[in-house]
C-alpha positions as CSV (number, residue, x, y, z in Angstrom):
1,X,101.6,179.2,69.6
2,X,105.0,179.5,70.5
3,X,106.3,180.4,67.5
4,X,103.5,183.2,66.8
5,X,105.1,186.3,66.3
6,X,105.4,188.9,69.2
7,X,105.2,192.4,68.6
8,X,105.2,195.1,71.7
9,X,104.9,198.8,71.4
10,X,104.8,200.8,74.0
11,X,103.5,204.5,73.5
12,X,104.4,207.4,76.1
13,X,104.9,210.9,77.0
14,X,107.5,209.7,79.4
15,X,108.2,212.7,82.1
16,X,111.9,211.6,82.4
17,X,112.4,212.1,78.2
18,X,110.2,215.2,78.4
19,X,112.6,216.5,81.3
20,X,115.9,215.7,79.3
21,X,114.4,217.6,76.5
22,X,113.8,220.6,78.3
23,X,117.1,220.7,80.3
24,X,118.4,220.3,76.4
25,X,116.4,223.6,75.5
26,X,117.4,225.6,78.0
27,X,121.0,224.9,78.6
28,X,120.7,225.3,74.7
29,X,122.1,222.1,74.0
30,X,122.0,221.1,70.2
31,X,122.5,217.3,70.5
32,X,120.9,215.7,68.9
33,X,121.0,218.2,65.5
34,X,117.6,216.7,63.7
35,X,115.9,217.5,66.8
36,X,113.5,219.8,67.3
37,X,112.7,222.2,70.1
38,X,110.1,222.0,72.4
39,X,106.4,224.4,71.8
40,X,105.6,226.3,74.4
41,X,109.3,226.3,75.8
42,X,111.9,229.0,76.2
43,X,114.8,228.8,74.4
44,X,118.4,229.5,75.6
45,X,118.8,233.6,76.2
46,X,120.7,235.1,73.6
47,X,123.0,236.5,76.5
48,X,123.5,232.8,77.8
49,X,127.3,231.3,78.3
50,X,128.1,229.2,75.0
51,X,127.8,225.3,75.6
52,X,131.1,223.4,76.0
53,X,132.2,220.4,74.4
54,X,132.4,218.2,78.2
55,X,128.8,219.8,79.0
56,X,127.6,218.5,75.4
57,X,128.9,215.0,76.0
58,X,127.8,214.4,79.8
59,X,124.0,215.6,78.6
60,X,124.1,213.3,75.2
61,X,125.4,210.7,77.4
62,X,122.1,211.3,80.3
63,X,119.9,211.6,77.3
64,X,121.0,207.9,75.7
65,X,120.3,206.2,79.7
66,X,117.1,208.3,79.4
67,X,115.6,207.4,76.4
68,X,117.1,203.8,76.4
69,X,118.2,202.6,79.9
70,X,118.8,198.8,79.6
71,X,120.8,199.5,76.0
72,X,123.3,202.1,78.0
73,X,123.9,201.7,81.5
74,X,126.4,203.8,83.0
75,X,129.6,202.6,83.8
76,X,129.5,204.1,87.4
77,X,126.8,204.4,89.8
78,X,123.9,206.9,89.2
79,X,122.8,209.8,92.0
80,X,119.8,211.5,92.4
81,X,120.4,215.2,91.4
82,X,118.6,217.6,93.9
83,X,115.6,219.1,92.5
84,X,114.0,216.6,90.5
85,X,112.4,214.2,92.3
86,X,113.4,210.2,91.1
87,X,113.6,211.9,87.5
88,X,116.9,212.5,87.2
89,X,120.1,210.4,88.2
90,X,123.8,211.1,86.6
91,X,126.9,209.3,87.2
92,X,128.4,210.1,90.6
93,X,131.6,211.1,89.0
94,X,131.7,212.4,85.3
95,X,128.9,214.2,85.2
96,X,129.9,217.1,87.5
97,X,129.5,220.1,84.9
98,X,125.5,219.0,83.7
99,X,124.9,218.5,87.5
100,X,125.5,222.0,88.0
101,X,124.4,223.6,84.6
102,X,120.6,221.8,85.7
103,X,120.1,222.5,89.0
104,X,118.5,226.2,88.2
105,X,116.4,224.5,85.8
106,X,115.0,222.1,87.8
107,X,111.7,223.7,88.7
108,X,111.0,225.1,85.0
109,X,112.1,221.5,83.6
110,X,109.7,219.5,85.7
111,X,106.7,221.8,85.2
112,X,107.1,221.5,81.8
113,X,107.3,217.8,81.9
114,X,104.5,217.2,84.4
115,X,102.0,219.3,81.8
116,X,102.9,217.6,78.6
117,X,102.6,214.0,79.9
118,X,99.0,214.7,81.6
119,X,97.8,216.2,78.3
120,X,99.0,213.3,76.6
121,X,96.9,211.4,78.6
122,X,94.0,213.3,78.5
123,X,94.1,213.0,74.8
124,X,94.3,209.1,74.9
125,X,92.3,208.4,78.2
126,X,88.9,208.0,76.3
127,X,89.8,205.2,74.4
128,X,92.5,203.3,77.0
129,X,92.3,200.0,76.5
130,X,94.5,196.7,75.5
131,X,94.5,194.4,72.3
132,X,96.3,192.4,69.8
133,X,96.6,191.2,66.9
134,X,99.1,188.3,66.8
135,X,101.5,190.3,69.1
136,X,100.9,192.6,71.6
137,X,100.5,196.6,71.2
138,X,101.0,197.8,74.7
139,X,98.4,198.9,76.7
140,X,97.6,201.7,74.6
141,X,94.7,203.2,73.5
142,X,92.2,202.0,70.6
143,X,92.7,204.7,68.7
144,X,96.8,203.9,69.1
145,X,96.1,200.1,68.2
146,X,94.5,200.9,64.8
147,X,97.4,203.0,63.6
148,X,99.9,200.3,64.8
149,X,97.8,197.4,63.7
150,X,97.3,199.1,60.3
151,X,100.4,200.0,59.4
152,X,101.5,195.9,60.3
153,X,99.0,194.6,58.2
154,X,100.3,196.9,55.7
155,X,103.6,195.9,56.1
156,X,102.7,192.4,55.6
157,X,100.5,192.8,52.6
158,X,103.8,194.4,51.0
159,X,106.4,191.8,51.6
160,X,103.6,188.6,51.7
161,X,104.7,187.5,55.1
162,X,104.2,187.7,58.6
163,X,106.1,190.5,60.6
164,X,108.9,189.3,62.8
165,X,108.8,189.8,66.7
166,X,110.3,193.0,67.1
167,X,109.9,196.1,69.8
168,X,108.9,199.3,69.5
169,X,109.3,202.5,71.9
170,X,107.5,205.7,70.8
171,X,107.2,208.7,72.5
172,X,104.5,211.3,71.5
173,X,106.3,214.8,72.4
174,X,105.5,218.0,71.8
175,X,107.9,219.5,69.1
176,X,107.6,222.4,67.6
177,X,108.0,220.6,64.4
178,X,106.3,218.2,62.5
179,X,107.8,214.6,61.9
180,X,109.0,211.7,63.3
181,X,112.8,211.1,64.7
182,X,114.8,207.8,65.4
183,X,116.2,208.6,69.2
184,X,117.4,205.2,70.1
185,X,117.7,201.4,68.6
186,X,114.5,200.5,69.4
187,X,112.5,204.4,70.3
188,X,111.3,206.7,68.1
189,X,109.8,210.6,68.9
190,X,107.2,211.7,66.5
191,X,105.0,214.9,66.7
192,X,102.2,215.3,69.0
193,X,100.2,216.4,65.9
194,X,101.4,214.3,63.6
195,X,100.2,211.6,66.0
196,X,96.9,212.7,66.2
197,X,97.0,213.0,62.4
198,X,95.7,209.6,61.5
199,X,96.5,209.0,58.1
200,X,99.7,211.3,57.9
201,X,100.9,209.1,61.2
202,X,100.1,205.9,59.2
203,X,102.0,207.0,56.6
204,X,104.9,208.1,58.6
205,X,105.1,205.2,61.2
206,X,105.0,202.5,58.5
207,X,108.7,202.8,57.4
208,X,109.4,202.3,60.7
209,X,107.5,199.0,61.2
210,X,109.3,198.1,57.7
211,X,112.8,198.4,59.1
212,X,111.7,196.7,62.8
213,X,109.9,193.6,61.2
């Protein structure tokens, strides 16, 4: 049993990501480029003062701790910034300029956040539950499982072998484009519809498996 292969995916709205995201829309951040924007969402005002290069870097750098804590810790201790609860904490030196370009945002950006995650989990709550297959697929719902468990299987019908352990993050967000976006070593974003799209999201989530396992 030890050597049975061990597969964990976790699947989120996380509010912290969904935050990031919207402080990245309305500063008008463009970082990363193959990302969408957010529905539902204003974008930066025409009449808005242009992003700098330092204000670029200090966000790219929050959204890497963000979407992948344990792969980039920072290098100096993290403060809370005013405003946003636990949700948000930047380096306590280096990060001056996206401290201050947030701070108006703060009310907008958690609002936003709070309402996407709890329709994400309206949409999954009916069928919350936890199983496996060999490995373990979060605590996710069943409708979750059978995409991730299908598209394993799959995978292993392919290349006649078991899957290797590997982990997978995925957060569900809602983009105002369809598709599915690498955003860390180990997390990917995909579509709210696309998700709920359950043979275009086996399709689409399968390279992904391919490449983990």
């Amino acid at each position: 049993m030890a050597d049975k292969p061990q597969w964990l995916i976790r699947e989120d709205a996380s509010v912290p990501v969904l935050v990031a995201l919207a402080l990245r829309q309305s500063l008008g951040i463009r970082v990363p480029e193959d990302l969408p924007s957010l529905r539902d969402l204003p974008v930066r005002a025409p009449d808005a003062a242009e992003v700098t290069p330092s204000l670029e870097k200090q966000w790219r750098e929050y959204w890497d701790m963000t979407v992948e804590p344990r792969a980039h810790p920072s290098g100096v201790p993290l403060e809370l910034v005013e405003g946003f609860d636990t949700l948000v904490a930047l380096p306590a030196t280096g990060a001056e300029e996206l401290t201050a370009a947030i701070a108006p945002q703060a009310d907008s950006a958690l609002h936003f956040a709070r309402v996407a995650h709890d329709r994400y989990v309206a949409s999954i709550r009916s069928s919350m539950g936890s199983r496996s297959t060999g490995g373990t697929i979060g605590t996710i719902g069943g409708d979750a499982y059978r995409a991730y468990a299908s598209a394993i299987a799959e995978f292993e019908r392919d290349v006649g072998r078991r899957a290797h352990s590997f982990e997978l993050n995925v957060q569900v967000l809602p983009f105002s484009q369809r598709g599915i976006w690498w955003v860390g070593a180990l997390t990917v974003a995909v579509t709210d519809g696309l998700r709920r799209d359950v043979v275009s999201f086996d399709a689409a989530i399968r390279p992904i498996i391919a490449e983990l396992a």
